[in-house]
C-alpha positions as CSV (number, residue, x, y, z in Angstrom):
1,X,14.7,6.2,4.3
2,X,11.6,5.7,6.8
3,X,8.4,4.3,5.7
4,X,5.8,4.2,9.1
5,X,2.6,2.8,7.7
6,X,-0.5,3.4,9.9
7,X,-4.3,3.0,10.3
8,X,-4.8,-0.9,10.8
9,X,-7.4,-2.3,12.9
10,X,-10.3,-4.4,13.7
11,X,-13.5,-4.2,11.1
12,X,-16.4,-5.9,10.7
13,X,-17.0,-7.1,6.9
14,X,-18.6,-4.6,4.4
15,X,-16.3,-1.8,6.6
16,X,-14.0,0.6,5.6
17,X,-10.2,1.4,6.8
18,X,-7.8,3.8,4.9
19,X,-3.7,3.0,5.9
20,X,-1.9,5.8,5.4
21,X,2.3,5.4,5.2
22,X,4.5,8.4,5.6
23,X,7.7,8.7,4.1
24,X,11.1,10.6,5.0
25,X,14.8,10.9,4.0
26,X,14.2,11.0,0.4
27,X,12.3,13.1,-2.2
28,X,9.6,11.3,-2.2
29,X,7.6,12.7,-5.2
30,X,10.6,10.8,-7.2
31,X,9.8,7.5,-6.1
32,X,7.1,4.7,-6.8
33,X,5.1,3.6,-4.2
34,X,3.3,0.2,-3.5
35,X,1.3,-2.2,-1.3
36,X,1.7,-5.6,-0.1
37,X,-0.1,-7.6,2.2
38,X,0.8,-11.0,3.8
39,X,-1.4,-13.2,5.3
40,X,-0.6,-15.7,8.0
41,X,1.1,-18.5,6.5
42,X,1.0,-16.8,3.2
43,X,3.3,-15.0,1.2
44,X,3.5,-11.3,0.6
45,X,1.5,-10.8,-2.3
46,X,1.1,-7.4,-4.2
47,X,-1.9,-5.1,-3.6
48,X,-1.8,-2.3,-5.3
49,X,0.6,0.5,-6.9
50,X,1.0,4.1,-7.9
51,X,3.2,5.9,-10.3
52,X,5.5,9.2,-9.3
53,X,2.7,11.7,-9.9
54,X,0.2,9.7,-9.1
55,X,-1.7,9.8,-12.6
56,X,-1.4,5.9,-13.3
57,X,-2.2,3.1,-10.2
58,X,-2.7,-0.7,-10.7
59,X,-4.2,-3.3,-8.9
60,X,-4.3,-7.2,-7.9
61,X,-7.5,-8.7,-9.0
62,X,-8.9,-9.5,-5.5
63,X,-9.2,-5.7,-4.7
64,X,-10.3,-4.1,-7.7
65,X,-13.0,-1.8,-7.2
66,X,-13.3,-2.1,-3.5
67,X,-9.6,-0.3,-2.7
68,X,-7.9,3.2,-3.9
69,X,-4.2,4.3,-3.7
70,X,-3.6,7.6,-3.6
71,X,-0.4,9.7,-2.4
72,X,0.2,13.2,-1.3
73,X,3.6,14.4,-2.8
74,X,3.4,17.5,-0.2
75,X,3.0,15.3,2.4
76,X,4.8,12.5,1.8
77,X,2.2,10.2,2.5
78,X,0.8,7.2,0.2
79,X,-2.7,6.2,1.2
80,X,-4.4,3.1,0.7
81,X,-8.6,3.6,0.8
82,X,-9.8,0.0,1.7
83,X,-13.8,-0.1,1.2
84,X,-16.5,-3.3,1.3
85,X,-13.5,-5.3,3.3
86,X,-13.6,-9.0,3.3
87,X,-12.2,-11.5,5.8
88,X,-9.8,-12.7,3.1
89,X,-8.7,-9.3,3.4
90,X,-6.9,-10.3,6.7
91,X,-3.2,-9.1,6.4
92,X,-0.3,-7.1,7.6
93,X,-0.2,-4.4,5.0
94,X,3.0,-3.0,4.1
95,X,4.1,0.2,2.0
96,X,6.6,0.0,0.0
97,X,9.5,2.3,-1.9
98,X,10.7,1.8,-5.1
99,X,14.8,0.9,-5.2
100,X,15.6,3.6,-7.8
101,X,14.2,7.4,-8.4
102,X,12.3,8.2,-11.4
103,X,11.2,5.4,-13.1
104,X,8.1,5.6,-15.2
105,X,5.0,3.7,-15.1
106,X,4.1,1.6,-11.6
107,X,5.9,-1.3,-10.5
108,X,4.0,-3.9,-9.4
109,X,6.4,-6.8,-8.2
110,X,8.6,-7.2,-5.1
111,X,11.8,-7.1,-6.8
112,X,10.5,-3.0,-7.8
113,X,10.9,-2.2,-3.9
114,X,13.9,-1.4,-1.9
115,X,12.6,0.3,1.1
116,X,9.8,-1.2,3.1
117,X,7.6,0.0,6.2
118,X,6.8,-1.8,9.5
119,X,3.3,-3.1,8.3
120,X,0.1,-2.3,9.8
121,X,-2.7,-5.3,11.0
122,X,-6.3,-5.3,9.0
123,X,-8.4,-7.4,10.6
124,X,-11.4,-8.0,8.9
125,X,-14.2,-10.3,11.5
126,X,-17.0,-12.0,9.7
């Protein structure tokens, strides 16, 4: 499986970016999909998450009502709409797979995902 995650860049706070992370060599309308971010000197931390048909998503704390996941199961694309950004949201964001097909719900850990992407730089400038 390929995940290539796209749409990073350079914003000013209070702007808007949406990452967008195609997927191919598996169904993926079977699969969970998530995404981290990882700070420098931080740990990857958890962002935000979406169930197979999309009908449930989840958040970390720090985002809530400022980002959207949303995914395309005839494209094969999981999007991630970033609004009101905030230096602190400085990161490489990765998409993620989940390791096995068909599990319910939305998996919100590290240890849900098998297949990662290359990451894509948000910049956020004061």
């Amino acid at each position: 499986v390929q995940l290539q995650a796209s749409g990073g860049g350079l914003v000013p706070a209070g702007g808007s970016l949406r990452l967008s992370c195609a997927i191919s060599g598996r169904t993926f309308s079977t699969y969970r999909m998530g995404w981290f971010r990882q700070a420098p000197g931080k740990e990857r931390e958890f962002v935000a998450a979406i169930s197979l048909s999309g009908g449930s998503t989840g958040y970390t704390d720090s985002v809530k009502g400022r980002v959207t996941i949303s995914r395309d199961n005839v494209k094969n694309t999981v999007y991630l709409q970033m609004n009101s950004l905030k230096p602190e949201d400085t990161a490489v964001y990765y998409c993620a797979a989940d390791r096995a097909p068909a599990r319910a719900g939305i998996a919100t850990t590290r240890d849900d995902y098998g297949s990662w992407g290359q990451g894509t730089l948000v910049t956020v400038s004061s």
